[in-house]
C-alpha positions as CSV (number, residue, x, y, z in Angstrom):
1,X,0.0,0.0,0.0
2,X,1.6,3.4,-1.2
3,X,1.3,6.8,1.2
4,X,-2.2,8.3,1.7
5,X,-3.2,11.8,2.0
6,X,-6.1,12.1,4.6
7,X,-8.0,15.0,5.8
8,X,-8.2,15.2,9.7
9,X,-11.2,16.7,11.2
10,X,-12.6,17.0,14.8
11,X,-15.8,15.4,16.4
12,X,-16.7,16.8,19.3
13,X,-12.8,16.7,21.0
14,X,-12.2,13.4,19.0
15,X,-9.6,13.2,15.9
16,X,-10.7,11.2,12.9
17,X,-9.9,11.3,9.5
18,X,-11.0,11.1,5.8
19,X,-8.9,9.7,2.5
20,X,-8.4,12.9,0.7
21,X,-9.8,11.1,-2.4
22,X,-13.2,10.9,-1.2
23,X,-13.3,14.2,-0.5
24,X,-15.2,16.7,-3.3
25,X,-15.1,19.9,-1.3
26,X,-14.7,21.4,2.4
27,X,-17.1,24.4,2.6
28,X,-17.9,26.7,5.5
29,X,-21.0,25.5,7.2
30,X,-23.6,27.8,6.3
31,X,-27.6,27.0,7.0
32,X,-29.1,24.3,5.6
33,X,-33.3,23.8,4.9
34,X,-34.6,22.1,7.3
35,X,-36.4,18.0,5.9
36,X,-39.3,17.0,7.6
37,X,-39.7,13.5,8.9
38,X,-35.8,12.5,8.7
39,X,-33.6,11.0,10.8
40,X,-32.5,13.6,13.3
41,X,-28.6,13.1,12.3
42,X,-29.6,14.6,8.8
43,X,-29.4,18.2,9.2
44,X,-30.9,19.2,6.1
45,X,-30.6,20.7,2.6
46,X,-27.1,22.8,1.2
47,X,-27.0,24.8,-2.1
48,X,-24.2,24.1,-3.4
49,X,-24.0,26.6,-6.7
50,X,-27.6,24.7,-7.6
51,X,-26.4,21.3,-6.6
52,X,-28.7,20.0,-3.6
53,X,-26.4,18.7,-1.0
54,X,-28.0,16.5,2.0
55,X,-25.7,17.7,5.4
56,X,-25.3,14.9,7.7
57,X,-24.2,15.4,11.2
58,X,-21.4,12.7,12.1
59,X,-21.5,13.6,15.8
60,X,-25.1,12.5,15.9
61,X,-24.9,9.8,13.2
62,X,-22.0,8.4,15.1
63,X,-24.1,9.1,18.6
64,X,-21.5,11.7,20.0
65,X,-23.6,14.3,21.3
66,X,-25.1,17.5,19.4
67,X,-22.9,19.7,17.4
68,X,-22.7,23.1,18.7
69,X,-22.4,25.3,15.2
70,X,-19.4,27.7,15.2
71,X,-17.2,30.0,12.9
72,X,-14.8,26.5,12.6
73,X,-18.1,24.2,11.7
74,X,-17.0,22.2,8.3
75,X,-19.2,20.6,5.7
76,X,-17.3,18.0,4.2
77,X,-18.9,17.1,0.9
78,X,-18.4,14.1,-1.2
79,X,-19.6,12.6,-4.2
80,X,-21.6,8.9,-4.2
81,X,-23.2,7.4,-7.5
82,X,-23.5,10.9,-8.3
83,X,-24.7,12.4,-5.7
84,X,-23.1,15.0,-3.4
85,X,-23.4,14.4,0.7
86,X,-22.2,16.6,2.7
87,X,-20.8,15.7,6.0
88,X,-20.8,18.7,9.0
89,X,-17.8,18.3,11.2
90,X,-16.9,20.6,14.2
91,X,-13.1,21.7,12.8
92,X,-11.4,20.7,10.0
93,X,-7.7,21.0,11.0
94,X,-4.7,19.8,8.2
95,X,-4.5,17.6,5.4
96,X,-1.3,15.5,6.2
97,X,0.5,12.1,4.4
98,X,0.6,9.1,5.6
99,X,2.7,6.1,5.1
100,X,1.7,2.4,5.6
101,X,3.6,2.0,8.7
102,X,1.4,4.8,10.0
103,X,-2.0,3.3,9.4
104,X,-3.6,-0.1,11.7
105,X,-5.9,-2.4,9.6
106,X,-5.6,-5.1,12.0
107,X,-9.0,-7.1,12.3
108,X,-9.4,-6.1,16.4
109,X,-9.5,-2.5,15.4
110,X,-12.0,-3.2,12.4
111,X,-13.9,-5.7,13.9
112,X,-14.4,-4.2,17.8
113,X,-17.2,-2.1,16.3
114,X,-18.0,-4.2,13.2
115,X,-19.2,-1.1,11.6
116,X,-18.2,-0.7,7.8
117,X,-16.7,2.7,7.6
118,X,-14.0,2.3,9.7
119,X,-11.0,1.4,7.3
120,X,-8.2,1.8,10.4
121,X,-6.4,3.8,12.8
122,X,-4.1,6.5,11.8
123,X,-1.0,7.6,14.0
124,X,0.8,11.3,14.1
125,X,2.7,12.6,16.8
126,X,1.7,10.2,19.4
127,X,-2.5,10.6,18.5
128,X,-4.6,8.2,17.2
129,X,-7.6,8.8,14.9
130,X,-9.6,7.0,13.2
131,X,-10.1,6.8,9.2
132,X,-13.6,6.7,8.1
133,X,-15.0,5.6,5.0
134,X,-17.7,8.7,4.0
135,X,-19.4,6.7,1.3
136,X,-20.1,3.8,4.0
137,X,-21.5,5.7,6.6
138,X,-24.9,5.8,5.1
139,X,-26.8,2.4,4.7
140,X,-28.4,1.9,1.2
141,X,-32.1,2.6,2.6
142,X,-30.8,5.9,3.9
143,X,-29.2,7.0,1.0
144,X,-32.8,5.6,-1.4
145,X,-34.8,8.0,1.3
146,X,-32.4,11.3,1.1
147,X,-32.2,10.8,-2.8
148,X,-36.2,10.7,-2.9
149,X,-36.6,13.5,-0.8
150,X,-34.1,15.5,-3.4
151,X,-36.0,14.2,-6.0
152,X,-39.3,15.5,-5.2
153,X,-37.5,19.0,-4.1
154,X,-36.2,19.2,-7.7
């Protein structure tokens, strides 16, 4: 496995990561229009330049705690069977490299929470974050009922 680039982000106090690949755009967070009757991890609707951009919130999706919105609030947006999702983190901090040796893939890390999205631990300087898969977070049935929702918006 070569070097990977990953962005590293904050969730409420807790580092975790994203493979710069997957990542479309990092926009300011800016309001979003409220959906009625949806989960209450998905935020809402964000124009992005006429592109309709489902925000979810990761602290709640991944039952952290609310997000408290601030000037450093991040929407990280990326791009699934071509659709854009947008992800609202509290603080998007650097976009570093990282070698192999830096990166745990070992089945007790993958398979403690037997969740999907996590593709391993990263290490720099001493911390320890996690690297998240953004396409996995959502199950299929969640992305069908955001895409309808669009759909009908459109």
């Amino acid at each position: 496995m070569a070097d990977i680039q990953v962005v590293i982000f904050t969730l409420n106090n807790e580092l975790c990561s994203v493979e710069a690949s997957q990542v479309f755009k990092i926009e300011k967070y800016s309001e979003v229009s409220l959906i009625p009757q949806m989960p209450d991890y998905i935020k809402g609707l964000y124009d992005l330049r006429g592109r309709v951009v489902p925000v979810i919130d990761l602290n709640k999706k991944f039952s952290m705690g609310d997000s408290e919105i601030t000037k450093k609030t991040k929407i990280i947006i990326t791009e699934k069977d071509g659709q854009l999702f947008g992800f609202m983190v509290n603080n998007v901090l650097e976009i570093i490299n990282l070698n192999e040796d830096s990166i745990d893939k070992s089945d007790a890390i993958i398979k403690v929470n037997n969740k999907k999205y996590i593709k391993g631990v990263g290490k720099k300087n001493e911390k320890l974050f996690s690297i998240i898969d953004l396409n996995e977070v959502l199950h299929d049935h969640e992305v069908e009922q955001v895409t309808e929702v669009i759909a009908n918006k459109e």
